[in-house]
N, CA, C and O atoms as CSV, one atom per row, in Angstrom:
chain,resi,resn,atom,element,x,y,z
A,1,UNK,N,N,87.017,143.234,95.146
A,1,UNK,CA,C,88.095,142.355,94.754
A,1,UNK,C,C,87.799,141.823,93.353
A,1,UNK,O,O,86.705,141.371,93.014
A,2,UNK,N,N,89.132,141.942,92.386
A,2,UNK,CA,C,88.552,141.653,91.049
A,2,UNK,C,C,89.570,141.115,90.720
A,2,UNK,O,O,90.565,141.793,90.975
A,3,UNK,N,N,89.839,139.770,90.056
A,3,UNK,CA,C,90.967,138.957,89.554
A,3,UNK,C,C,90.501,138.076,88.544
A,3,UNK,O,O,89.455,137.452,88.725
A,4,UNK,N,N,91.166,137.954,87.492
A,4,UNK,CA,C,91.316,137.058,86.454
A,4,UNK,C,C,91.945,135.477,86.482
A,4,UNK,O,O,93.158,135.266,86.480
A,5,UNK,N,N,91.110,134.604,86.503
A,5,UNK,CA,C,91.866,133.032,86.484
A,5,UNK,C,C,91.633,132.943,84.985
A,5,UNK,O,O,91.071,133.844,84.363
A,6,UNK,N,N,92.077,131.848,84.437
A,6,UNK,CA,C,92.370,131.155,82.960
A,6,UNK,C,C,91.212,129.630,83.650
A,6,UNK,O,O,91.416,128.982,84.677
A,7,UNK,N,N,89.776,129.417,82.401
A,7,UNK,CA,C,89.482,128.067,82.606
A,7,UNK,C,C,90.079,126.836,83.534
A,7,UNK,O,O,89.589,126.279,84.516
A,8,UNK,N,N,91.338,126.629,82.835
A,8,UNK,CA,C,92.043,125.554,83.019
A,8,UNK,C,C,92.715,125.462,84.754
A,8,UNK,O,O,93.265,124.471,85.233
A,9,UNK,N,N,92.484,126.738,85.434
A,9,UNK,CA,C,93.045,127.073,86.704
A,9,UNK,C,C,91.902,127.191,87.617
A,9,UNK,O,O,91.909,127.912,88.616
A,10,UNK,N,N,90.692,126.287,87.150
A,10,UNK,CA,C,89.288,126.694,88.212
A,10,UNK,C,C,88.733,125.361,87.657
A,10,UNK,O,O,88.074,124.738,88.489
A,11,UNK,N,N,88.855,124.749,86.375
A,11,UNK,CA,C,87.906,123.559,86.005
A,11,UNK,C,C,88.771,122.345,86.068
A,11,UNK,O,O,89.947,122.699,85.986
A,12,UNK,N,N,88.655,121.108,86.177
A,12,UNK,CA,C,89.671,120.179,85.881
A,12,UNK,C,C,88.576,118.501,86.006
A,12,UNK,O,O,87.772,117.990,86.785
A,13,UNK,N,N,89.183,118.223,84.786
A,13,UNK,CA,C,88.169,116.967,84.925
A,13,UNK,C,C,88.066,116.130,86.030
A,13,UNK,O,O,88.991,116.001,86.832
A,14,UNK,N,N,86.927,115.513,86.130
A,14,UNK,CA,C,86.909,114.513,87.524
A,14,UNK,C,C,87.320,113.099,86.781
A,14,UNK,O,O,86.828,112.702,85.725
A,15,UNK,N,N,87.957,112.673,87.273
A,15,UNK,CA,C,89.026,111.482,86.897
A,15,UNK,C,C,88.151,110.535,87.560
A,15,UNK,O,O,88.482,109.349,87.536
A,16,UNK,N,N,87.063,110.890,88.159
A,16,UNK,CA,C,86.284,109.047,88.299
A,16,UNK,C,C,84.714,109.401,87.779
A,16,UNK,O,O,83.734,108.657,87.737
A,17,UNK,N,N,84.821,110.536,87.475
A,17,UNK,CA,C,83.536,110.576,86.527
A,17,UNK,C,C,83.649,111.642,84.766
A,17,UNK,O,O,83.206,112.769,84.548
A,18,UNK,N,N,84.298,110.831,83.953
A,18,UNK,CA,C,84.169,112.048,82.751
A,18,UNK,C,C,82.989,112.483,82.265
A,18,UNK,O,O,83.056,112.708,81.057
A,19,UNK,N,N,81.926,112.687,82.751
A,19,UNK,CA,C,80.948,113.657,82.717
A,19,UNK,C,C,80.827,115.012,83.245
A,19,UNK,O,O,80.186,115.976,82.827
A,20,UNK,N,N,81.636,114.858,84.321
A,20,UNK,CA,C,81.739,116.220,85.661
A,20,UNK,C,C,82.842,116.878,85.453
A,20,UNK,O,O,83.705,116.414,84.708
A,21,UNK,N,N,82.965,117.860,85.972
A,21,UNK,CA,C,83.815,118.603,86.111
A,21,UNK,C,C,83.985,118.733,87.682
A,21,UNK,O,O,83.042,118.505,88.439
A,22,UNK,N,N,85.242,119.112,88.130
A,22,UNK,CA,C,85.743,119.769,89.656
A,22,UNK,C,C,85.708,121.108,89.156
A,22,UNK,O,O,85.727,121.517,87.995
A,23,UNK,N,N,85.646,121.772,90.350
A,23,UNK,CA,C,85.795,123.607,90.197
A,23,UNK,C,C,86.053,123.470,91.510
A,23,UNK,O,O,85.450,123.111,92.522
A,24,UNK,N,N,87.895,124.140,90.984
A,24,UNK,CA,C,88.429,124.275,92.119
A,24,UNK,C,C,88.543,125.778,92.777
A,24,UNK,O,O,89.468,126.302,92.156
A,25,UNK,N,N,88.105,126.598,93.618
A,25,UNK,CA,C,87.998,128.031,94.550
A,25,UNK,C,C,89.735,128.011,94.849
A,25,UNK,O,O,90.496,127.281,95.484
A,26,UNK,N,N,89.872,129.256,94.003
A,26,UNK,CA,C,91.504,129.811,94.275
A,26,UNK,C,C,91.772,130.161,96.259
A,26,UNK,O,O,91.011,130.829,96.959
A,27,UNK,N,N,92.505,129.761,96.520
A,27,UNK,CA,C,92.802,130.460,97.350
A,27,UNK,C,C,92.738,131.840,98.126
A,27,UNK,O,O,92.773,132.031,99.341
A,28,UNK,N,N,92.648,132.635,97.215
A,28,UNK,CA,C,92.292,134.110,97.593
A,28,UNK,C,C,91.062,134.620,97.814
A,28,UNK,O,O,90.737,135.595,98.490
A,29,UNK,N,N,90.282,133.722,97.056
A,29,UNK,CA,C,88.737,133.896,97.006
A,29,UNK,C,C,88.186,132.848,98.557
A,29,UNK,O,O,87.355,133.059,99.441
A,30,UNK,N,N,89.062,131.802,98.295
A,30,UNK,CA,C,88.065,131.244,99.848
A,30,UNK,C,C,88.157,131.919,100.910
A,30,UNK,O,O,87.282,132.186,101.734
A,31,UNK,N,N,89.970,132.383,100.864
A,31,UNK,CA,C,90.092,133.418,102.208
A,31,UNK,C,C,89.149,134.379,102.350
A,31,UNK,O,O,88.581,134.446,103.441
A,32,UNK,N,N,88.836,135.191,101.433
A,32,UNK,CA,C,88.254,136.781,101.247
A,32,UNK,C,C,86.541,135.935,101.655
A,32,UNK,O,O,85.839,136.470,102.514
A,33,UNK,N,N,86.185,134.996,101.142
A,33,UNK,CA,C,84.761,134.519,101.949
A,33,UNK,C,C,84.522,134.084,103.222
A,33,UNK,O,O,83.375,134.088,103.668
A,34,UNK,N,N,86.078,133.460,104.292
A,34,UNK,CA,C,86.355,133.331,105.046
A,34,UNK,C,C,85.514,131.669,105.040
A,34,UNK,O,O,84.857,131.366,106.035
A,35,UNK,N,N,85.620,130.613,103.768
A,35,UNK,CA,C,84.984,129.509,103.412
A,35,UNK,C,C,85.384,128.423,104.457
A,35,UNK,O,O,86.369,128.819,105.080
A,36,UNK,N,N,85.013,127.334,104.820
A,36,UNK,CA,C,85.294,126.201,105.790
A,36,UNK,C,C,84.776,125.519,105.475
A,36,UNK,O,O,83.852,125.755,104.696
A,37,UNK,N,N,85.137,123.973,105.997
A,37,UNK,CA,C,84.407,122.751,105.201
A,37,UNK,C,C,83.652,122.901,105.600
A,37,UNK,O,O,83.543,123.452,106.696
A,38,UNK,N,N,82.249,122.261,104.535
A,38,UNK,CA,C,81.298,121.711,105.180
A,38,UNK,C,C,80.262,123.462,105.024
A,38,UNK,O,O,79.339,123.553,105.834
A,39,UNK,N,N,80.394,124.287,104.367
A,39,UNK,CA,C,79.880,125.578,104.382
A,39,UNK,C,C,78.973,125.106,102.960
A,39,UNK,O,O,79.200,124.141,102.230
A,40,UNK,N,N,77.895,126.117,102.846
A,40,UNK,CA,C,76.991,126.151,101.705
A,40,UNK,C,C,77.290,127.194,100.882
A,40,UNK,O,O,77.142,128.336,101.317
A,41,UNK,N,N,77.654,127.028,99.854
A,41,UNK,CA,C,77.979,127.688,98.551
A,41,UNK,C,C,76.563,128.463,97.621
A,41,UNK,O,O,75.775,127.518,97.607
A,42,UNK,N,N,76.040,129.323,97.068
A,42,UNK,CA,C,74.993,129.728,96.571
A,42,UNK,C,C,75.431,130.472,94.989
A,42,UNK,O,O,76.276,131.361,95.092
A,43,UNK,N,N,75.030,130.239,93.863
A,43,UNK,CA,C,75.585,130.440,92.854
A,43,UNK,C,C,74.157,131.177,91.798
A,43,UNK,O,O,72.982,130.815,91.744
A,44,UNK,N,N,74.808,132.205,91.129
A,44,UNK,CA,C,73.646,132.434,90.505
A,44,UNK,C,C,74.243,133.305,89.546
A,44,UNK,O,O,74.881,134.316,89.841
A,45,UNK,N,N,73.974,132.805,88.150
A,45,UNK,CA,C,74.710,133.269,86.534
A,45,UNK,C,C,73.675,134.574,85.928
A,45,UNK,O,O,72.519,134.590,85.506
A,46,UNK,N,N,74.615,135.511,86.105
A,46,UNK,CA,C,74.222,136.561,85.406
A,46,UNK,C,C,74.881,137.241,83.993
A,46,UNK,O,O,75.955,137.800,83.771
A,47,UNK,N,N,73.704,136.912,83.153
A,47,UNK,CA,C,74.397,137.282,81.489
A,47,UNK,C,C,75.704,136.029,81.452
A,47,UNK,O,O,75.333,134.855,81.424
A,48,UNK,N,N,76.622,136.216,81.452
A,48,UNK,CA,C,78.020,135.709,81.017
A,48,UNK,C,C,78.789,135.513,82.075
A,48,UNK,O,O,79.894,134.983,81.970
A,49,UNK,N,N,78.024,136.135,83.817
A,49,UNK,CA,C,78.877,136.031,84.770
A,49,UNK,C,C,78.709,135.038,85.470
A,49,UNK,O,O,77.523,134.706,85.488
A,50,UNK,N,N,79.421,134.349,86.113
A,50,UNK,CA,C,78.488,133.465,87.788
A,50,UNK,C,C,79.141,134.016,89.004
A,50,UNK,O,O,80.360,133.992,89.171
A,51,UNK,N,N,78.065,134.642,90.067
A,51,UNK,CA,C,78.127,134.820,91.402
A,51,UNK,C,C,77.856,133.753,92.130
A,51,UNK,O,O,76.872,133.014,92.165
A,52,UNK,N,N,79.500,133.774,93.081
A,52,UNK,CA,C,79.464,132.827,93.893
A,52,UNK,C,C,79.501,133.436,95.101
A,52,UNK,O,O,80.392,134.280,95.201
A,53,UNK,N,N,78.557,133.215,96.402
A,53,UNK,CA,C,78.724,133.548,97.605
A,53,UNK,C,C,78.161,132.588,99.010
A,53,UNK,O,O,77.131,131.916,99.047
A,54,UNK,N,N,79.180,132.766,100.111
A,54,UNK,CA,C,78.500,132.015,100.843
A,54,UNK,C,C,77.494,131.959,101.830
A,54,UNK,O,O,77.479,132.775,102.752
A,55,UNK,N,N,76.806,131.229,101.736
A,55,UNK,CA,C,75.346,130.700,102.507
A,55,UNK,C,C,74.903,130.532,103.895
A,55,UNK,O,O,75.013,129.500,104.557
A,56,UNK,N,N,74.249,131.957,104.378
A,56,UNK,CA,C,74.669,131.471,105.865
A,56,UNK,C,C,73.296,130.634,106.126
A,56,UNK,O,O,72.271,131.281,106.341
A,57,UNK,N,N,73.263,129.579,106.115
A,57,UNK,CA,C,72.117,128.836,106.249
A,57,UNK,C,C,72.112,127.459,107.255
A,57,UNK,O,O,73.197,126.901,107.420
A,58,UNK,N,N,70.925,126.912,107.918
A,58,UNK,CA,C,71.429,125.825,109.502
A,58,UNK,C,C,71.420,124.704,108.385
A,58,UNK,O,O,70.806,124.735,107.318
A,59,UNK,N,N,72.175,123.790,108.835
A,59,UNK,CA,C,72.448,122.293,108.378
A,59,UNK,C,C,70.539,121.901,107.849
A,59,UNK,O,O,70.341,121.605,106.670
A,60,UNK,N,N,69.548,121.946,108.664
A,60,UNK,CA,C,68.123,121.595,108.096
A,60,UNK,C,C,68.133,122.148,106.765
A,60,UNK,O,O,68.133,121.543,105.694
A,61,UNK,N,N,68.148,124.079,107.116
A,61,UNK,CA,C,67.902,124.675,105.663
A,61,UNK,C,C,68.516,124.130,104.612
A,61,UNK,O,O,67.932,123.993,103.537
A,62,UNK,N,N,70.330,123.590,104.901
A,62,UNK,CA,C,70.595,122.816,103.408
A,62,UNK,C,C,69.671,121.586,103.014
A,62,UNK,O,O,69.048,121.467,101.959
A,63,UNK,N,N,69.704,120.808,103.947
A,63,UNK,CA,C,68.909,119.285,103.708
A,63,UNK,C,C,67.458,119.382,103.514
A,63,UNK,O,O,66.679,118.444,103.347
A,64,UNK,N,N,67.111,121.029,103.573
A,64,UNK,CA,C,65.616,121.134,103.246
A,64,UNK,C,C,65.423,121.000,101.586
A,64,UNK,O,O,64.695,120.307,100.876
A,65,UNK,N,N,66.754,122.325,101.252
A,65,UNK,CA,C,66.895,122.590,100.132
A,65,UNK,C,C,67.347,121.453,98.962
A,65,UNK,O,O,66.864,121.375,97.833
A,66,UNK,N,N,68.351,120.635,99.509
A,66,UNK,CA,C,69.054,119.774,98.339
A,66,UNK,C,C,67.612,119.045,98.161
A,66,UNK,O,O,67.297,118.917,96.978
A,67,UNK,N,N,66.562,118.482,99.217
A,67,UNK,CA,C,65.497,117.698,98.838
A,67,UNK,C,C,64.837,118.243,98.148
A,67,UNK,O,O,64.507,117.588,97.159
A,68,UNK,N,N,64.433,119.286,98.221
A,68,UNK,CA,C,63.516,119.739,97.122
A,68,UNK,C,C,63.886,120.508,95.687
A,68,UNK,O,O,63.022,121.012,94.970
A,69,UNK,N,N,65.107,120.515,95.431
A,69,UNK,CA,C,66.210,119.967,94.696
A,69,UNK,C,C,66.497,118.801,93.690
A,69,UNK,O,O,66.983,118.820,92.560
A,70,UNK,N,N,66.124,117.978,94.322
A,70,UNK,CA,C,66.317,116.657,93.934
A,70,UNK,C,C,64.303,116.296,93.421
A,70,UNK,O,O,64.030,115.769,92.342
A,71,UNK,N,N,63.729,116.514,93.954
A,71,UNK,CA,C,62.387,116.443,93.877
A,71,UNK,C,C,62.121,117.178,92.875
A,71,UNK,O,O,61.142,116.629,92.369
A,72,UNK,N,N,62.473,118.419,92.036
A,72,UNK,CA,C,62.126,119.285,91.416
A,72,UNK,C,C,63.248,119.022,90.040
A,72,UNK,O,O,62.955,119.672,89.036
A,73,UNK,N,N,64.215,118.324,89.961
A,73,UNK,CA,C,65.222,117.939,88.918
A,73,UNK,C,C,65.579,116.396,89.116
A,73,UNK,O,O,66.703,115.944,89.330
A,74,UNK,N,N,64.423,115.706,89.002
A,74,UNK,CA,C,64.418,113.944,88.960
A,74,UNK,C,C,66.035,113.758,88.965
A,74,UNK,O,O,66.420,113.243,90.015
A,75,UNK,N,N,67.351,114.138,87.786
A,75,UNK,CA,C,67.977,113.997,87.334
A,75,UNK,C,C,68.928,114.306,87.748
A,75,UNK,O,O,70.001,114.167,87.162
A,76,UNK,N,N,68.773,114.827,88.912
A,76,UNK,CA,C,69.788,115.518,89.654
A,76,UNK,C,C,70.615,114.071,90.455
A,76,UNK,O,O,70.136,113.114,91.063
A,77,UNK,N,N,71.978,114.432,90.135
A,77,UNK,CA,C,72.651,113.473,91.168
A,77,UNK,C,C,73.318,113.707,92.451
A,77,UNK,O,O,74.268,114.480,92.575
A,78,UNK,N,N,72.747,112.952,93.505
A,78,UNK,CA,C,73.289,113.237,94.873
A,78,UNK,C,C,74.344,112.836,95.093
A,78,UNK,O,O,74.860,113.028,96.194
């Protein structure tokens, strides 16, 4: 599956923080991952690209991960 969005149709400022950005997942793409709330997202930028896929991982493995996460990037905000 290969489709073209425009910036402005995936990024959109966060209106209670102008530092952040939202990135909003088109529709076609959450279906085709079969995404649900509350699912773990895994991202990883290659050259000019970013792969996004989802995480089949237990509720611990996330809360293992965001901690050592947060432990490893002081700066990181939860």
């Amino acid at each position: 599956m290969s489709q073209l969005y425009k910036v402005e149709d995936l990024f959109q400022d966060d209106p209670e923080n102008p530092d952040q950005l939202l990135f909003n997942i088109p529709d076609d793409i959450y279906e085709a991952l079969n995404l649900a709330e509350g699912d773990t997202m895994e991202w990883e930028i290659k050259g000019n690209s970013v792969i996004l896929r989802k995480k089949d991982e237990s509720k611990d493995e996330y809360e293992k991960a965001r901690a050592q996460k947060i432990i490893d990037n002081p700066g990181f905000e939860v």
